[in-house]
C-alpha positions, 0 to 999 in steps of 0.5 A: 030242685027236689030232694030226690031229684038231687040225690040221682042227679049226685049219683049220676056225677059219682057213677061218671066220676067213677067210671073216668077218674082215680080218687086223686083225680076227683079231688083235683077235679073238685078242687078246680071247682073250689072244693077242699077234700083234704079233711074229708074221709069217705065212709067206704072204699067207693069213689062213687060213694065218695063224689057224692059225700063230697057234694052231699051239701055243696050249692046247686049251682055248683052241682049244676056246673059239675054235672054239665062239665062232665056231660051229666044231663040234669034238666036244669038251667046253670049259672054260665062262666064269664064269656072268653073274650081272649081268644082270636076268633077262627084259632084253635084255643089252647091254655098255656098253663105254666109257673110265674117264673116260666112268663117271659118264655111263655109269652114267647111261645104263645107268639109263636104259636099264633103262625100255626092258626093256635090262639094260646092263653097265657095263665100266671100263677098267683099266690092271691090272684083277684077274683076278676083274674081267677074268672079269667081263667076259668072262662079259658078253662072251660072254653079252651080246645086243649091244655098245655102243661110246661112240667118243670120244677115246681109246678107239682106243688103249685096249686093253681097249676095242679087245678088248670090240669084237673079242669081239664082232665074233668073236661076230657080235653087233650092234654099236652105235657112239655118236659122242661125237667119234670116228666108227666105225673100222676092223671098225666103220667099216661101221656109222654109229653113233649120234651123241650129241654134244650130246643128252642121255642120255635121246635117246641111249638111245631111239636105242640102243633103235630100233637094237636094234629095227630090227635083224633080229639083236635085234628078236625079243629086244627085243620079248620083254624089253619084253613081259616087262618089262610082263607081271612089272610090279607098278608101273602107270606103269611098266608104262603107260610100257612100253607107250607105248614099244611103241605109238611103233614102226611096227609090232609083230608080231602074236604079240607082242601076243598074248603080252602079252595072256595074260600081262597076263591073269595079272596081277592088278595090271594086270588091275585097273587101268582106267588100264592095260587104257586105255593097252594097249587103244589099243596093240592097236588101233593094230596092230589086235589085239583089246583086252584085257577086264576081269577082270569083263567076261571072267568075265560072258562065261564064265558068259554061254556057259555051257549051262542 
C-alpha cells in the first residue's frame, strides 16, 4: 500500500471510529485487536486524531482487518479469521461471554437456549489461553449474530471479557447485558439488560430470546432460524415446542409463516403428523394465514381441479 493511500485509509477508520465510539471505547475496541493504548498520549483532544496515532505504525494487515470490521471500504484484500465451525448450521449464533467461574451455569444456559433455534458459544476467560483458543474466540466474535454478556462480579476487571464486548461494540452487533449483580457499565450502560438474579435458566433464556426478537437488528434472523429449526425437525414435540414459541409472540410476519408452511409441506415427518399440522394450524390462524392441508386432503384437491 502506498503512503498516501494508508494515510486516507487511517483517516476514514478515525473519522468512522469517531463518529460511533467514545475514547473508552476506541481503546477497548483496539484492544480486542491486541492494541495496548495505555501508555499512548494523543497529541490533541481528537478521537479522530487519536485512532490514527494509535495505528500510525501498526501492520497492514491489521488496519486492513479494522477497517473491514467497521465497513471502512479500502480496496484491499484481508487476511480472513479461522472459519467458525462451532455454530449449528440455521441457529442464530449468539457468544456467551462470561467469567470462568460462571461455566457450569453457562453451559446450561447455552442448552437451553438450543430450544429457541440460538446456537450459543460458550467463551472461557483464561489467564494465558493458547493461541488456537484465542483464534477460537475471534472466529465466533466476528462471525456471531449477537453477544450476551452475564455482568457479575468481576467481569469489569476481566480483560478477555472487557474485549469480547468491545468486538462487539466495534461490530455494532447487538449486545444483551444480563445482570447477575452488576448492572451495565461504561459502552453499555445505555442498554438495560436483562435482570437474572434470582430466575432460573429457563426464564433467563426466554428473555435472551424476546430481546433478540424484539430487536430490529436480529428480528429477521431469529425468526428465520426458529422457522428452520421447525422446517429440518424430524422430533414432533420438539418441532410442536417450536411452534408454540413462535405462537407466544405478538406478531410474526406474514412471509415468515408462509415460509414454514412450504417447507413443512416438504417434510414428511411433519406433514403426516395430525398432532403437528393441530398446533401449526392454530399459529397461522392466531395471525390469520391460511392453515396447512394434509398431505391427503391436498392431493384429493389436485386431482379434484384436474380437467376431464
Amino acid at each position: 500500500m502506498k503512503v498516501i493511500d494508508r494515510i486516507e485509509l487511517l483517516e476514514k477508520i478515525g473519522l468512522e471510529l469517531q463518529s460511533r465510539m467514545t475514547f473508552d471505547e476506541i481503546d477497548m475496541f483496539f484492544a480486542a485487536h491486541g492494541i495496548d493504548c495505555k501508555d499512548i498520549q494523543p497529541s490533541a483532544n481528537s478521537k479522530r486524531i487519536y485512532a490514527k496515532e494509535v495505528l500510525a505504525q501498526k501492520p497492514e494487515d491489521l488496519i486492513f482487518k479494522i477497517a473491514e470490521e467497521l465497513n471502512v471500504p479500502h480496496g484491499y484484500s484481508t487476511i480472513s479469521t479461522k472459519e467458525a465451525t462451532f455454530w449449528k448450521a440455521g441457529y442464530f449464533r449468539l457468544f456467551l461471554s462470561h467469567l470462568a467461574s460462571f461455566k457450569v451455569q453457562t453451559s446450561h444456559l447455552q442448552s437451553v437456549l438450543s430450544n429457541y433455534a440460538i446456537s450459543a458459544f460458550v467463551a472461557h476467560e483464561d489467564i494465558e489461553p493458547s493461541k488456537e483458543w484465542q483464534l477460537e474466540i475471534e472466529a465466533g466474535l466476528h462471525s456471531m449474530d449477537a453477544l450476551a454478556a452475564i455482568l457479575m462480579n468481576g467481569f469489569k476487571e476481566s480483560n478477555w471479557c472487557d474485549q469480547e464486548v468491545g468486538v462487539a461494540v466495534g461490530r455494532g452487533v447487538l449486545i444483551i447485558p444480563v445482570r447477575r449483580g452488576l448492572d451495565p457499565y461504561g459502552f453499555i450502560g445505555k442498554y438495560q439488560g436483562i435482570q437474572a438474579l434470582n430466575k432460573t435458566v429457563g426464564e433467563v433464556a426466554e428473555q435472551i430470546f424476546l430481546t433478540i426478537v424484539k430487536s430490529p437488528k436480529t428480528r429477521e434472523k431469529m425468526l428465520n432460524s426458529l422457522v428452520n429449526a421447525i422446517a429440518q425437525s424430524t422430533d414432533i414435540e420438539e418441532a410442536i415446542n417450536r411452534v408454540n414459541i413462535l405462537k407466544s409472540l405478538e406478531s410474526v410476519p406474514e412471509e415468515t409463516l408462509e415460509s414454514l408452511k412450504a417447507r413443512v409441506s416438504d417434510n414428511s415427518i411433519l406433514i403426516e403428523s395430525q398432532g403437528f399440522l393441530s398446533v401449526a394450524n392454530v399459529l397461522l390462524s392466531k395471525f390469520g394465514v391460511q392453515r396447512i392441508l394434509p398431505q391427503a386432503q391436498v392431493q384429493q384437491e389436485e386431482w379434484d381441479d384436474i380437467p376431464f
